[in-house]
C-alpha positions in Angstrom: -32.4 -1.8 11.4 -33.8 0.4 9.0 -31.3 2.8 6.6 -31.5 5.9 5.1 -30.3 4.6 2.1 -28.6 1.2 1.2 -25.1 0.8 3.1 -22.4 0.8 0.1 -21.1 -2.3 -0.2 -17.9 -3.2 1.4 -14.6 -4.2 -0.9 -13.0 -7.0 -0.9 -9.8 -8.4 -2.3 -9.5 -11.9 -3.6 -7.6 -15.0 -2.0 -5.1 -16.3 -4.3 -6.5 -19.9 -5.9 -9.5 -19.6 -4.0 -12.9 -18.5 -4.3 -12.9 -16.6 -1.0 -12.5 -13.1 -0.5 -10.7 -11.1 2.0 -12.8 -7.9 3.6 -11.4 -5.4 3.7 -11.9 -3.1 7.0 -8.8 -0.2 7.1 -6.1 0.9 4.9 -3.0 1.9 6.6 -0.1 3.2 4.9 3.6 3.8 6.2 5.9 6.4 4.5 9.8 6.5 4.3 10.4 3.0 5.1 12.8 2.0 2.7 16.2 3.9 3.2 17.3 4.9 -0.7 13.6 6.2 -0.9 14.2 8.3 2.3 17.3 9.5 0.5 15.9 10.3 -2.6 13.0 12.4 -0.9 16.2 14.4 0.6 15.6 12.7 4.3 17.8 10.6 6.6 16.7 7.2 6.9 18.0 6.9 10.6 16.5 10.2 12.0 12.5 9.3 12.6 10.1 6.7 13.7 7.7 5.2 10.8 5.2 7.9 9.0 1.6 6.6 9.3 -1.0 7.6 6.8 -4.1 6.1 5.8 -6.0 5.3 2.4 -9.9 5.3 2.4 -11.4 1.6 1.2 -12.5 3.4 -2.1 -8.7 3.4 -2.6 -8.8 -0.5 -3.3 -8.3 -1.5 -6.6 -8.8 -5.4 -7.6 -8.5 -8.3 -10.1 -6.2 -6.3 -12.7 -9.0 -3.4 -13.5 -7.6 -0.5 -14.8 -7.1 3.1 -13.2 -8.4 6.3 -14.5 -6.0 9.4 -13.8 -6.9 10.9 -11.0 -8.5 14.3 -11.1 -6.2 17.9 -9.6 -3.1 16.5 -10.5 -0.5 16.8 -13.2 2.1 14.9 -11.2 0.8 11.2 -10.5 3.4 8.6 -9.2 3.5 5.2 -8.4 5.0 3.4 -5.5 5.0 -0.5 -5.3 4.6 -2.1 -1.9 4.5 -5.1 0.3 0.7 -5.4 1.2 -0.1 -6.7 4.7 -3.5 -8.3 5.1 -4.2 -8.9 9.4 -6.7 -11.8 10.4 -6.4 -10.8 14.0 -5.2 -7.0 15.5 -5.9 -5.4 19.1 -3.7 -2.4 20.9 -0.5 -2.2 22.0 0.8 -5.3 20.4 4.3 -6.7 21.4 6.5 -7.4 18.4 7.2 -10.8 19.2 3.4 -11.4 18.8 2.7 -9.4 15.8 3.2 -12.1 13.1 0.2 -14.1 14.5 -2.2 -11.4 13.4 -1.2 -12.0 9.6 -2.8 -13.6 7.5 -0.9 -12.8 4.1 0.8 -11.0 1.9 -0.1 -8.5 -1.7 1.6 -6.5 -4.0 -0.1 -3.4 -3.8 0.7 0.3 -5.6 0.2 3.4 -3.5 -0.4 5.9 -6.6 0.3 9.8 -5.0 -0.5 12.7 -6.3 2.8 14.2 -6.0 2.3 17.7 -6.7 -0.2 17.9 -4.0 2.1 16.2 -1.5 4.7 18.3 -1.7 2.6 21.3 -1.4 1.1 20.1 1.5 4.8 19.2 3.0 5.9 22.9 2.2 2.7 24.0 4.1 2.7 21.4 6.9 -0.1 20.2 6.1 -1.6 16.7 6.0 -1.4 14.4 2.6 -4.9 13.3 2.5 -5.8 15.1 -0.6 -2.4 13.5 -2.0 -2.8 9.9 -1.0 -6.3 9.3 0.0 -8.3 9.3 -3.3 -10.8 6.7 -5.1 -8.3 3.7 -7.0 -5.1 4.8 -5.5 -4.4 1.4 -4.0 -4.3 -0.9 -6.7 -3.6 -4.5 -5.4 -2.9 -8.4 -5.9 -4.8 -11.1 -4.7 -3.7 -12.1 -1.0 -1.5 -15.3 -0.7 -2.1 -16.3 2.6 1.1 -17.5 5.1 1.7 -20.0 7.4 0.7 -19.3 11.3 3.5 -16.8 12.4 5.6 -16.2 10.0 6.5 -13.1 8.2 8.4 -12.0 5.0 11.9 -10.7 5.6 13.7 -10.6 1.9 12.8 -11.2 -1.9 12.7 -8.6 -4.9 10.3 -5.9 -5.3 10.3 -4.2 -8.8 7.7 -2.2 -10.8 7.6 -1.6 -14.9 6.1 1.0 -16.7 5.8 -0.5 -20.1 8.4 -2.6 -20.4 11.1 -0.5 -18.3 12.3 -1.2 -14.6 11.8 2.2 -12.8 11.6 0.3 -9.1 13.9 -2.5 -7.9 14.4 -3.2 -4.7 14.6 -5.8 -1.7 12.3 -6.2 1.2 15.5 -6.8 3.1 16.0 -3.0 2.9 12.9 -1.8 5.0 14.0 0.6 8.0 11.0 -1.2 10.0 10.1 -4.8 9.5 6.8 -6.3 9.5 6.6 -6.9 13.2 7.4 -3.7 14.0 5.4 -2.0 11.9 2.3 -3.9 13.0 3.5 -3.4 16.8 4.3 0.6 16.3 1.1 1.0 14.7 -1.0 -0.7 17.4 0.2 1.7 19.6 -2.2 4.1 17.3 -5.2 2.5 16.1 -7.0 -0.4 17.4 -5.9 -3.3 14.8 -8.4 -5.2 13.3 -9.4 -8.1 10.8 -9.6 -7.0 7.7 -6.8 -4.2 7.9 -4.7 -3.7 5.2 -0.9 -2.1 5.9 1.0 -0.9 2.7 4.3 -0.9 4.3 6.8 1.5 2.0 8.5 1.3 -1.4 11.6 1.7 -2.6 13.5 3.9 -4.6 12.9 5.1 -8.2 9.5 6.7 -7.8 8.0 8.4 -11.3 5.7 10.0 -13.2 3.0 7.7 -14.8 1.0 9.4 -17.8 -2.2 8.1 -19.1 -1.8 5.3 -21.7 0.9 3.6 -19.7 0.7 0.3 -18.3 2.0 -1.0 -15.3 3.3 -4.6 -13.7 4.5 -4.6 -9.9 5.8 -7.9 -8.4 7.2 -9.4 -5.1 8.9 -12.5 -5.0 6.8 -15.6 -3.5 3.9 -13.3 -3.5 2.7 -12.3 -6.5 2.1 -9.6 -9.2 -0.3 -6.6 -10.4 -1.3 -4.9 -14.0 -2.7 -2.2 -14.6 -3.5 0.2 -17.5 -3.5 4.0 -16.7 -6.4 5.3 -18.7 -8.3 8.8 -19.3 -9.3 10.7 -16.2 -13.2 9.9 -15.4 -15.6 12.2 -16.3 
Protein backbone atom coordinates (compact mmCIF):
# COMPACT_ATOMS: atom_id res chain seq x y z
CA UNK A 1 0.00 0.00 0.00
CA UNK A 2 1.42 3.00 -1.05
CA UNK A 3 0.45 6.59 0.93
CA UNK A 4 0.19 9.97 0.14
CA UNK A 5 2.02 10.91 2.85
CA UNK A 6 3.25 8.99 6.04
CA UNK A 7 0.09 7.78 8.30
CA UNK A 8 0.56 9.91 11.65
CA UNK A 9 1.36 7.80 14.20
CA UNK A 10 -1.21 6.36 16.46
CA UNK A 11 -1.08 7.39 20.46
CA UNK A 12 -0.79 5.35 22.94
CA UNK A 13 -1.16 5.38 26.71
CA UNK A 14 1.21 3.48 28.98
CA UNK A 15 0.36 0.20 31.19
CA UNK A 16 1.04 0.89 34.67
CA UNK A 17 4.53 -1.12 35.76
CA UNK A 18 4.94 -2.38 32.40
CA UNK A 19 6.60 -1.58 29.33
CA UNK A 20 3.49 -2.14 27.13
CA UNK A 21 1.41 0.36 25.75
CA UNK A 22 -2.26 0.53 25.32
CA UNK A 23 -3.49 1.85 21.60
CA UNK A 24 -5.51 3.92 21.67
CA UNK A 25 -8.50 3.66 18.90
CA UNK A 26 -11.75 6.12 20.13
CA UNK A 27 -12.35 8.62 22.72
CA UNK A 28 -15.77 8.63 24.11
CA UNK A 29 -16.93 10.99 26.60
CA UNK A 30 -20.15 11.02 28.73
CA UNK A 31 -21.56 14.39 30.18
CA UNK A 32 -23.75 14.90 33.37
CA UNK A 33 -23.06 11.78 35.01
CA UNK A 34 -22.42 12.65 38.37
CA UNK A 35 -25.67 14.22 40.09
CA UNK A 36 -24.08 17.45 42.19
CA UNK A 37 -22.38 18.24 38.71
CA UNK A 38 -25.82 18.03 37.00
CA UNK A 39 -27.00 20.40 39.70
CA UNK A 40 -24.44 22.72 39.53
CA UNK A 41 -24.82 23.11 35.63
CA UNK A 42 -28.62 24.00 36.73
CA UNK A 43 -30.02 20.37 35.42
CA UNK A 44 -31.83 17.55 37.12
CA UNK A 45 -29.89 14.60 37.59
CA UNK A 46 -33.05 12.22 37.16
CA UNK A 47 -34.62 13.81 33.99
CA UNK A 48 -32.24 12.35 30.89
CA UNK A 49 -30.33 9.41 29.58
CA UNK A 50 -26.30 9.73 29.59
CA UNK A 51 -24.90 12.71 27.08
CA UNK A 52 -22.38 11.11 24.66
CA UNK A 53 -19.61 13.19 23.21
CA UNK A 54 -16.48 12.36 21.71
CA UNK A 55 -12.74 13.64 22.00
CA UNK A 56 -10.41 13.22 18.87
CA UNK A 57 -7.03 10.90 19.71
CA UNK A 58 -5.01 14.27 19.36
CA UNK A 59 -6.85 14.95 22.72
CA UNK A 60 -4.60 12.27 24.59
CA UNK A 61 -2.18 13.59 26.76
CA UNK A 62 0.52 11.14 28.45
CA UNK A 63 3.33 10.33 30.94
CA UNK A 64 2.79 13.72 33.03
CA UNK A 65 3.73 16.26 29.87
CA UNK A 66 2.47 19.45 30.34
CA UNK A 67 -0.59 21.32 28.51
CA UNK A 68 -0.39 24.60 26.68
CA UNK A 69 -3.59 26.74 26.97
CA UNK A 70 -5.68 26.09 24.42
CA UNK A 71 -6.17 28.72 21.78
CA UNK A 72 -10.20 30.87 21.44
CA UNK A 73 -10.77 30.63 24.90
CA UNK A 74 -10.64 32.74 28.02
CA UNK A 75 -12.65 30.27 30.09
CA UNK A 76 -10.65 26.81 30.32
CA UNK A 77 -11.92 24.28 32.98
CA UNK A 78 -11.01 21.10 34.13
CA UNK A 79 -12.98 18.08 34.93
CA UNK A 80 -11.35 14.84 36.54
CA UNK A 81 -12.62 11.48 35.44
CA UNK A 82 -12.67 7.78 35.70
CA UNK A 83 -10.97 6.58 32.36
CA UNK A 84 -12.28 3.33 30.85
CA UNK A 85 -9.85 1.55 28.62
CA UNK A 86 -12.05 -1.59 26.53
CA UNK A 87 -9.93 -4.76 25.30
CA UNK A 88 -12.97 -6.17 23.66
CA UNK A 89 -16.44 -4.01 22.41
CA UNK A 90 -19.13 -4.96 19.61
CA UNK A 91 -23.02 -3.51 19.42
CA UNK A 92 -25.74 -3.70 21.44
CA UNK A 93 -23.98 -5.04 24.44
CA UNK A 94 -26.08 -6.39 27.43
CA UNK A 95 -25.01 -4.93 30.81
CA UNK A 96 -24.47 -7.95 32.47
CA UNK A 97 -21.66 -8.64 29.78
CA UNK A 98 -20.17 -5.27 29.65
CA UNK A 99 -17.44 -5.64 32.35
CA UNK A 100 -15.67 -8.36 30.12
CA UNK A 101 -14.80 -5.79 27.56
CA UNK A 102 -12.51 -3.85 30.24
CA UNK A 103 -9.43 -3.98 30.47
CA UNK A 104 -8.61 -1.15 33.03
CA UNK A 105 -8.92 1.79 34.58
CA UNK A 106 -7.16 5.87 34.29
CA UNK A 107 -7.56 9.04 35.80
CA UNK A 108 -8.06 11.21 33.05
CA UNK A 109 -8.97 15.25 32.80
CA UNK A 110 -11.49 16.40 30.22
CA UNK A 111 -10.17 20.17 29.94
CA UNK A 112 -13.50 22.33 28.19
CA UNK A 113 -13.46 25.29 26.87
CA UNK A 114 -16.22 26.66 28.78
CA UNK A 115 -17.01 29.77 27.15
CA UNK A 116 -17.56 28.02 23.94
CA UNK A 117 -19.75 25.34 25.42
CA UNK A 118 -22.10 27.38 26.80
CA UNK A 119 -22.39 29.38 23.68
CA UNK A 120 -22.92 26.54 21.76
CA UNK A 121 -25.73 25.19 24.46
CA UNK A 122 -27.45 28.73 24.15
CA UNK A 123 -27.37 28.07 20.31
CA UNK A 124 -28.05 24.38 20.25
CA UNK A 125 -25.31 23.61 18.83
CA UNK A 126 -22.86 20.81 19.14
CA UNK A 127 -19.65 21.11 21.75
CA UNK A 128 -17.06 19.94 19.40
CA UNK A 129 -15.26 23.15 19.25
CA UNK A 130 -15.52 23.11 23.18
CA UNK A 131 -14.35 19.58 23.97
CA UNK A 132 -12.70 18.21 21.06
CA UNK A 133 -9.32 19.98 20.82
CA UNK A 134 -5.48 18.87 20.59
CA UNK A 135 -4.34 17.92 24.69
CA UNK A 136 -7.75 18.19 26.21
CA UNK A 137 -7.57 14.67 27.53
CA UNK A 138 -4.78 14.47 29.75
CA UNK A 139 -4.41 10.91 31.28
CA UNK A 140 -2.73 8.32 33.74
CA UNK A 141 -1.24 5.24 32.81
CA UNK A 142 -3.86 2.25 32.60
CA UNK A 143 -3.95 -0.18 35.58
CA UNK A 144 -5.36 -3.08 34.24
CA UNK A 145 -8.38 -5.20 36.28
CA UNK A 146 -9.17 -8.52 36.86
CA UNK A 147 -11.52 -10.45 34.06
CA UNK A 148 -14.99 -8.87 34.79
CA UNK A 149 -14.93 -6.75 37.26
CA UNK A 150 -15.60 -3.09 37.40
CA UNK A 151 -15.09 -0.12 39.87
CA UNK A 152 -18.07 0.88 41.85
CA UNK A 153 -16.76 3.38 44.80
CA UNK A 154 -13.44 5.16 45.90
CA UNK A 155 -12.49 9.03 45.98
CA UNK A 156 -12.01 11.13 43.03
CA UNK A 157 -10.47 14.63 43.74
CA UNK A 158 -8.51 17.17 41.67
CA UNK A 159 -5.90 20.14 43.10
CA UNK A 160 -5.03 23.19 41.50
CA UNK A 161 -1.87 23.98 43.31
CA UNK A 162 -2.27 22.81 46.37
CA UNK A 163 -6.15 23.39 46.78
CA UNK A 164 -9.06 20.71 46.50
CA UNK A 165 -11.53 22.20 43.93
CA UNK A 166 -13.02 18.48 43.08
CA UNK A 167 -13.93 15.77 45.57
CA UNK A 168 -16.04 13.32 45.00
CA UNK A 169 -17.00 9.50 44.99
CA UNK A 170 -17.41 7.13 42.04
CA UNK A 171 -20.35 5.81 44.13
CA UNK A 172 -22.20 9.01 42.99
CA UNK A 173 -22.29 8.34 39.10
CA UNK A 174 -26.02 8.48 37.72
CA UNK A 175 -24.79 5.50 35.25
CA UNK A 176 -22.31 2.93 36.32
CA UNK A 177 -19.73 1.49 34.29
CA UNK A 178 -21.81 -1.29 32.80
CA UNK A 179 -24.26 0.76 31.77
CA UNK A 180 -22.45 3.19 30.29
CA UNK A 181 -20.54 0.75 28.09
CA UNK A 182 -24.01 -1.09 27.27
CA UNK A 183 -25.94 2.39 26.45
CA UNK A 184 -23.14 3.42 24.41
CA UNK A 185 -22.99 0.27 22.31
CA UNK A 186 -26.25 0.81 21.30
CA UNK A 187 -24.40 3.88 19.34
CA UNK A 188 -21.12 3.13 18.08
CA UNK A 189 -19.60 -0.11 17.36
CA UNK A 190 -17.17 -0.65 20.55
CA UNK A 191 -13.87 -1.54 20.00
CA UNK A 192 -10.29 -2.39 21.44
CA UNK A 193 -8.53 0.38 22.14
CA UNK A 194 -11.63 2.78 23.13
CA UNK A 195 -11.29 4.99 25.69
CA UNK A 196 -14.68 6.19 27.81
CA UNK A 197 -14.18 9.24 30.16
CA UNK A 198 -17.20 8.59 32.11
CA UNK A 199 -18.22 12.13 34.04
CA UNK A 200 -16.89 14.25 36.92
CA UNK A 201 -18.03 15.56 39.74
CA UNK A 202 -18.76 18.71 41.14
CA UNK A 203 -16.56 21.86 41.63
CA UNK A 204 -15.55 22.50 38.06
CA UNK A 205 -13.10 25.87 37.63
CA UNK A 206 -11.17 28.04 35.91
CA UNK A 207 -7.47 26.99 35.32
CA UNK A 208 -5.01 29.88 34.26
CA UNK A 209 -1.74 29.41 32.76
CA UNK A 210 1.07 28.81 35.44
CA UNK A 211 -1.10 26.51 37.49
CA UNK A 212 -0.46 23.04 38.09
CA UNK A 213 -2.64 20.28 38.41
CA UNK A 214 -2.89 16.69 40.38
CA UNK A 215 -6.09 14.39 39.70
CA UNK A 216 -6.41 11.02 41.52
CA UNK A 217 -8.74 7.98 41.95
CA UNK A 218 -8.43 5.61 44.63
CA UNK A 219 -6.82 2.10 43.61
CA UNK A 220 -6.08 3.63 40.28
CA UNK A 221 -3.83 6.11 40.14
CA UNK A 222 -2.86 9.84 39.67
CA UNK A 223 -2.06 12.64 36.95
CA UNK A 224 0.13 16.15 36.88
CA UNK A 225 0.23 18.46 34.89
CA UNK A 226 1.47 22.08 34.42
CA UNK A 227 -0.72 24.52 32.47
CA UNK A 228 1.68 26.51 30.44
CA UNK A 229 1.67 29.49 27.71
CA UNK A 230 -0.66 28.99 24.77
CA UNK A 231 1.46 27.44 21.66
CA UNK A 232 2.43 29.55 19.10
Amino acid sequence: MKFVFLPHQAPSVPVIDTEERFPVHRVYCVGRNYGDHVREMGGDPKAEPPVFFSKPATSIVVDGEDVNYPQATTDLHHEVELVVALKAGGRAIAIEDASACIYGYAVGIDLTRRDLQDLAKKGGRPWDVAKGFDQSAPISAIRPVDQGSHLSSGNISLQVNGELRQDGNLSEMIWAVPEIISSLSDFYQLKSGDLIFTGTPAGVSAINVGDHLRAAIDGVGEVELNMLAAAR
